[in-house]
C-alpha positions as CSV (number, residue, x, y, z in Angstrom):
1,X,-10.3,-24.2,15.9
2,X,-14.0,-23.5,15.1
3,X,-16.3,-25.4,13.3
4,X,-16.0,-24.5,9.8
5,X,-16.6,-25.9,6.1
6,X,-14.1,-26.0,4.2
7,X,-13.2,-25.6,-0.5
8,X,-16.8,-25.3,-1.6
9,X,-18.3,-27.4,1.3
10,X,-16.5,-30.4,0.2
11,X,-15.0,-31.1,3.9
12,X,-16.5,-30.6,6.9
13,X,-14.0,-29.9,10.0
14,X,-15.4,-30.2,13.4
15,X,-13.8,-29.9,16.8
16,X,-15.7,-30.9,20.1
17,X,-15.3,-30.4,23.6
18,X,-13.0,-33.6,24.1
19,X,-10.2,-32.5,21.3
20,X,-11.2,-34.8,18.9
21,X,-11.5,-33.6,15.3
22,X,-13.9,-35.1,13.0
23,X,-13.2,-34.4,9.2
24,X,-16.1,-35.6,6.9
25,X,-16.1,-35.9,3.1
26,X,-19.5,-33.9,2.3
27,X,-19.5,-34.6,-1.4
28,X,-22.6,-36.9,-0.7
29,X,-23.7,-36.2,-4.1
30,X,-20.9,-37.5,-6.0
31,X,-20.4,-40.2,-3.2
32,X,-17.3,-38.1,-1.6
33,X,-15.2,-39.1,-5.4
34,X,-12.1,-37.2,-6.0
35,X,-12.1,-34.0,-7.6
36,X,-9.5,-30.6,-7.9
37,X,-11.8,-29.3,-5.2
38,X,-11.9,-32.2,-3.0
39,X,-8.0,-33.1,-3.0
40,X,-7.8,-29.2,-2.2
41,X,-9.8,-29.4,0.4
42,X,-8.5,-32.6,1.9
43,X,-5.1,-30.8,2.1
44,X,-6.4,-27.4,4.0
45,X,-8.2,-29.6,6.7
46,X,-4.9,-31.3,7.3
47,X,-2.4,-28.3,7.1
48,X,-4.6,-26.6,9.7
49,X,-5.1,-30.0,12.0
50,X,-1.7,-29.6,11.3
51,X,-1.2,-25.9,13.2
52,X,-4.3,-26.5,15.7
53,X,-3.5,-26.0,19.1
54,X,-5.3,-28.5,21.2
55,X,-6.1,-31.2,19.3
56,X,-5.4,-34.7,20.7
57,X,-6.9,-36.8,17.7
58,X,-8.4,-36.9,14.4
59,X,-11.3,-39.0,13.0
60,X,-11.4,-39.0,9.2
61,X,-15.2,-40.2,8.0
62,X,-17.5,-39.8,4.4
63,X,-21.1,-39.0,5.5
64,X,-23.6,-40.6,2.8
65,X,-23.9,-44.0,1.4
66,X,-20.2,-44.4,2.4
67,X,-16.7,-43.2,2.5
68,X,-14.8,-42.3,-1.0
69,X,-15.9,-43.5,-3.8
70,X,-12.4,-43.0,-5.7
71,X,-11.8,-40.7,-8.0
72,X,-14.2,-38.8,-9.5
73,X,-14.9,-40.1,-13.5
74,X,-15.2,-37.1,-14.7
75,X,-12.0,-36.3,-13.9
76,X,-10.9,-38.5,-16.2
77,X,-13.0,-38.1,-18.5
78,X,-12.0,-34.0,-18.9
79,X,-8.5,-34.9,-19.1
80,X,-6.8,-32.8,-21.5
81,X,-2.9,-32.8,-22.7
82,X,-1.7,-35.1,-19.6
83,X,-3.1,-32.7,-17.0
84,X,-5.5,-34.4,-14.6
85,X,-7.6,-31.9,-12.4
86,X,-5.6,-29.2,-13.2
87,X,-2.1,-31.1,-12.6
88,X,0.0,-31.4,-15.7
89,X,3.1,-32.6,-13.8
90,X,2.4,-35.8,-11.6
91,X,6.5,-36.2,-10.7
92,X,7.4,-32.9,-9.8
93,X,7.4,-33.3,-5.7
94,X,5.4,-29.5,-5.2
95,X,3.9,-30.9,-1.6
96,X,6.6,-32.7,0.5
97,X,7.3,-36.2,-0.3
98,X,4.5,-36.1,-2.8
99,X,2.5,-34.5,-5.3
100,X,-0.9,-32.6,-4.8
101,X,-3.0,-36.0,-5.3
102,X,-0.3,-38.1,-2.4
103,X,-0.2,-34.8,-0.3
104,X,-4.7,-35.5,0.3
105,X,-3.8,-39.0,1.7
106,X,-0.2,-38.7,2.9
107,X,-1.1,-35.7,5.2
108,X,-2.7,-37.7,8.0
109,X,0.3,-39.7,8.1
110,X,2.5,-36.5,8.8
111,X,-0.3,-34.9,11.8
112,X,1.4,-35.0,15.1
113,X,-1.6,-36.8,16.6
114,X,-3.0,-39.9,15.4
115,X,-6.0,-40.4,12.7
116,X,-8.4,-42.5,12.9
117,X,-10.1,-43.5,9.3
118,X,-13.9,-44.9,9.9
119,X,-14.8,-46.7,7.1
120,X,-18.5,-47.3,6.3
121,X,-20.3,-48.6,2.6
122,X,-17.1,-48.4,0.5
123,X,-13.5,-47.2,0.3
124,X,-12.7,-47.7,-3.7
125,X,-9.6,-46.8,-5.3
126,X,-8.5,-43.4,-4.3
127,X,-10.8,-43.5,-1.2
128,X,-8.9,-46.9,-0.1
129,X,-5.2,-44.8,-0.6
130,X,-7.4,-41.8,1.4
131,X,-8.4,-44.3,4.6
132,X,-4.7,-45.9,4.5
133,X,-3.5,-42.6,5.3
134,X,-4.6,-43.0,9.2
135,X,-2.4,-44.3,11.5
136,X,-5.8,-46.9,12.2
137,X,-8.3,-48.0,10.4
138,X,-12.0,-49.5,11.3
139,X,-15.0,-50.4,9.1
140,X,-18.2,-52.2,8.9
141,X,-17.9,-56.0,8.0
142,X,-19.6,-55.2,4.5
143,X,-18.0,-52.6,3.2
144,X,-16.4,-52.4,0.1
145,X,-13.1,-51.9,-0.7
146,X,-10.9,-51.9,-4.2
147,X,-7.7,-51.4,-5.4
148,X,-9.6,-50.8,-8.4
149,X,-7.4,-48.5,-10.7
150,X,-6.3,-51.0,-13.2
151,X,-10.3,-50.7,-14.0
152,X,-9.5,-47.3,-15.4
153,X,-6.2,-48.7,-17.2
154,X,-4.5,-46.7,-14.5
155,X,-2.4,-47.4,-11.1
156,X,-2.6,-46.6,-7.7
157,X,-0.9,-42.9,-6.9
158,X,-2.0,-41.4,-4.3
159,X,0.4,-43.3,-2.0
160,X,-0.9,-46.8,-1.8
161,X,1.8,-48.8,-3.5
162,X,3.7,-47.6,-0.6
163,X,1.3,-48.8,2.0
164,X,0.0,-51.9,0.5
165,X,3.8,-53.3,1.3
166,X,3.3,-52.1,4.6
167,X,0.3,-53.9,5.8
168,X,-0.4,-56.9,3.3
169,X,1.7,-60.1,1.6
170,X,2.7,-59.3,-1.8
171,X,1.1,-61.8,-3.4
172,X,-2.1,-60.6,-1.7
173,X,-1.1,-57.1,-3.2
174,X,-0.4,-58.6,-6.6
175,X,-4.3,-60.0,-6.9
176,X,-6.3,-57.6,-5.9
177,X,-4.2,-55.0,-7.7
178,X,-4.0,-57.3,-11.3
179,X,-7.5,-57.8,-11.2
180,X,-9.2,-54.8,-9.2
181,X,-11.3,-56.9,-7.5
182,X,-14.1,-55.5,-5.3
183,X,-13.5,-57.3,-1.4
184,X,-15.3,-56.7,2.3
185,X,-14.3,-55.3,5.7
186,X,-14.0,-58.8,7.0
187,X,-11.7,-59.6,4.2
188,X,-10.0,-56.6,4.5
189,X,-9.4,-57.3,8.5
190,X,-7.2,-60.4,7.0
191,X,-5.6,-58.8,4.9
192,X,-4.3,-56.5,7.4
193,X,-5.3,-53.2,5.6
194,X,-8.2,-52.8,8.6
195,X,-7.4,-52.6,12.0
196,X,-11.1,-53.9,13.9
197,X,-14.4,-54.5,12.0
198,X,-17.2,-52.9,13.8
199,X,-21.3,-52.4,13.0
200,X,-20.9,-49.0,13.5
201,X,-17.1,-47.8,12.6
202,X,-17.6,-43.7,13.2
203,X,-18.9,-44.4,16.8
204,X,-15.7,-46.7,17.9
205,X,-13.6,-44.3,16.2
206,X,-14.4,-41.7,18.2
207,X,-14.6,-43.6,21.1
208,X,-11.1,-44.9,20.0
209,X,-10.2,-41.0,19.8
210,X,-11.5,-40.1,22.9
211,X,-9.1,-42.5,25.1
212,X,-6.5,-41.6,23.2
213,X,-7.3,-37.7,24.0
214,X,-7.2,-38.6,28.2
215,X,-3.7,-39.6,27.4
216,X,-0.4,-37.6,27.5
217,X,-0.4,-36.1,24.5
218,X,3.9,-35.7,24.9
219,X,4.0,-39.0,24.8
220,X,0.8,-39.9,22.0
221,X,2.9,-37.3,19.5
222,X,6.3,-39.2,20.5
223,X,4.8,-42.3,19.7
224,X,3.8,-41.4,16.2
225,X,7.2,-39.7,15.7
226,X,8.7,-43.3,16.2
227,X,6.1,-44.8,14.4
228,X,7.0,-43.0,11.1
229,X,11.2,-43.2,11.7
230,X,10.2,-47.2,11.6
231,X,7.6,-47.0,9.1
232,X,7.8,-46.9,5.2
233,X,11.4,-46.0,5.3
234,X,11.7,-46.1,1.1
235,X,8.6,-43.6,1.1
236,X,10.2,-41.1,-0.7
237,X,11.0,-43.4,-3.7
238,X,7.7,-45.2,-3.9
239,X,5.6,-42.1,-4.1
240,X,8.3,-41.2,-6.4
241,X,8.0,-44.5,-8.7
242,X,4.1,-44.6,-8.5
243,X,4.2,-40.5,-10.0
244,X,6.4,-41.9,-13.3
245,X,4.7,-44.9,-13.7
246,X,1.2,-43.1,-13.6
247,X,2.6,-40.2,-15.9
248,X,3.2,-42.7,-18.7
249,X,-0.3,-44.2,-18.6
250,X,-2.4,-41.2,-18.2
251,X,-3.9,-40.5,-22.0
252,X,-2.4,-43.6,-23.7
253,X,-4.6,-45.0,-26.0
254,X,-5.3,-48.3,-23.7
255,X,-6.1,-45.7,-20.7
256,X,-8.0,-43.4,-22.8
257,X,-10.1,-46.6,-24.2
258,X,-10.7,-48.1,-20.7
259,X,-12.4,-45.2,-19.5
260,X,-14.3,-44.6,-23.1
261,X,-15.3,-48.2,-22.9
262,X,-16.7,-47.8,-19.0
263,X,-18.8,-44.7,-20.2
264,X,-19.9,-46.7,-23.1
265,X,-20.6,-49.9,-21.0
266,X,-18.6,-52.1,-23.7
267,X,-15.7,-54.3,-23.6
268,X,-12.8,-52.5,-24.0
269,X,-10.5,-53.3,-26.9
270,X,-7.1,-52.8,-26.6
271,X,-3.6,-52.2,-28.3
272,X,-0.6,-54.7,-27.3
């Protein structure tokens, strides 16, 4: 595979001489968020990773002030008649297990080799779901990190329900997604939804992807096989449940208020 950008330069996919691939969100103006273009984009780097011969390892990275910033507010705020970035149907499986917004995240959990998320400035929302998507994940101590949908009167769906059961207690879960509550890399490590805390995540991660590269990659791509068998086995029906649930709240009045009320910088003012 050649170096090459990628859907309107919003990934950049690089390959380098020890069959590691780097994927970088390049969307440094809109700090990496979340559009049509970018979950596109997210996909075609993974379904060729996917198909490329030689690859031993992935390193998923934002370049910029940090990783994801979630997804992107205008989104929201252009939703028209249910559809959200062009999608109108959130339940309808078109991409595997998932839908077009699961498939940018739950991609890197279906590459034969392993991924590698590094995690630098913040992973919010969306951008968390995106980094829990590698089989590992590092970041600095102070980065920032959300489950922070309920801010936009929405929940998580792009496959994190499914992972937050995976790696955290559930009344850890429970808190930080009530509340949305904005947390650090060193918090995160405890939680379990970071693997190692590091100054500078990007250069252990490809350090990380580097030994892993020496190694068989038979047995690497065997492991990861196993990994998933053990893994999530209920996937199927909690990307499911997370698709209906988000279907119902997308351009309710109490969703459509919470984003009005952000834009407006007000207290929102809801409808029991």
């Amino acid at each position: 595979m050649n170096n090459a950008m990628s859907n309107d330069e919003r990934v950049r996919v690089q390959v380098d001489e020890d069959r590691v691939a780097r994927v970088t969100l390049v969307r440094t103006d809109k700090s990496n968020a979340l559009d049509g273009a970018m979950f596109d984009a997210l996909i075609e780097a993974g379904e060729r990773l996917r198909e490329a011969r030689g690859v031993r390892a992935v390193v998923l990275c934002g370049e910029g002030k940090g990783f994801c910033a979630g997804i992107d507010m205008q989104v929201l705020a252009d939703m028209k008649d249910g559809s959200i970035a062009g999608t109108r149907d959130l339940v309808e499986r078109t991409h595997g297990l998932g839908n077009r917004f699961q498939y940018a995240a739950w991609i890197w959990r279906e590459l034969p080799m392993p991924v590698i998320a590094a995690v630098h400035g913040f992973a919010l929302g969306g951008g968390l779901e995106l980094a829990l998507g590698a089989d590992i994940r590092y970041a600095t101590p102070d980065a920032r990190m959300s489950i922070m949908e309920v801010n936009w009167g929405l929940v998580p769906d792009m496959g994190g329900t499914v992972r937050f059961y995976d790696l955290m207690r559930d009344d850890v879960v429970r808190e930080l997604a009530f509340t949305g509550r904005v947390f650090d890399g060193t918090e995160a490590l405890g939680y379990g939804l970071v693997t190692r805390v590091d100054a500078d995540p990007l250069a252990l991660a490809l350090a990380t992807a580097r030994d892993i590269a020496i190694r068989s990659p038979d047995a690497v791509r065997a492991l990861k096989r196993l990994f998933a068998k053990q893994s999530s086995p209920a996937a199927a029906a909690g990307l499911l449940a997370e698709c209906v649930e988000q279907q119902e709240l997308l351009g309710t009045p109490n969703q459509v208020e919470t984003v009005r009320a952000s834009k407006e910088k007000r207290a929102p003012v809801f409808t029991d």
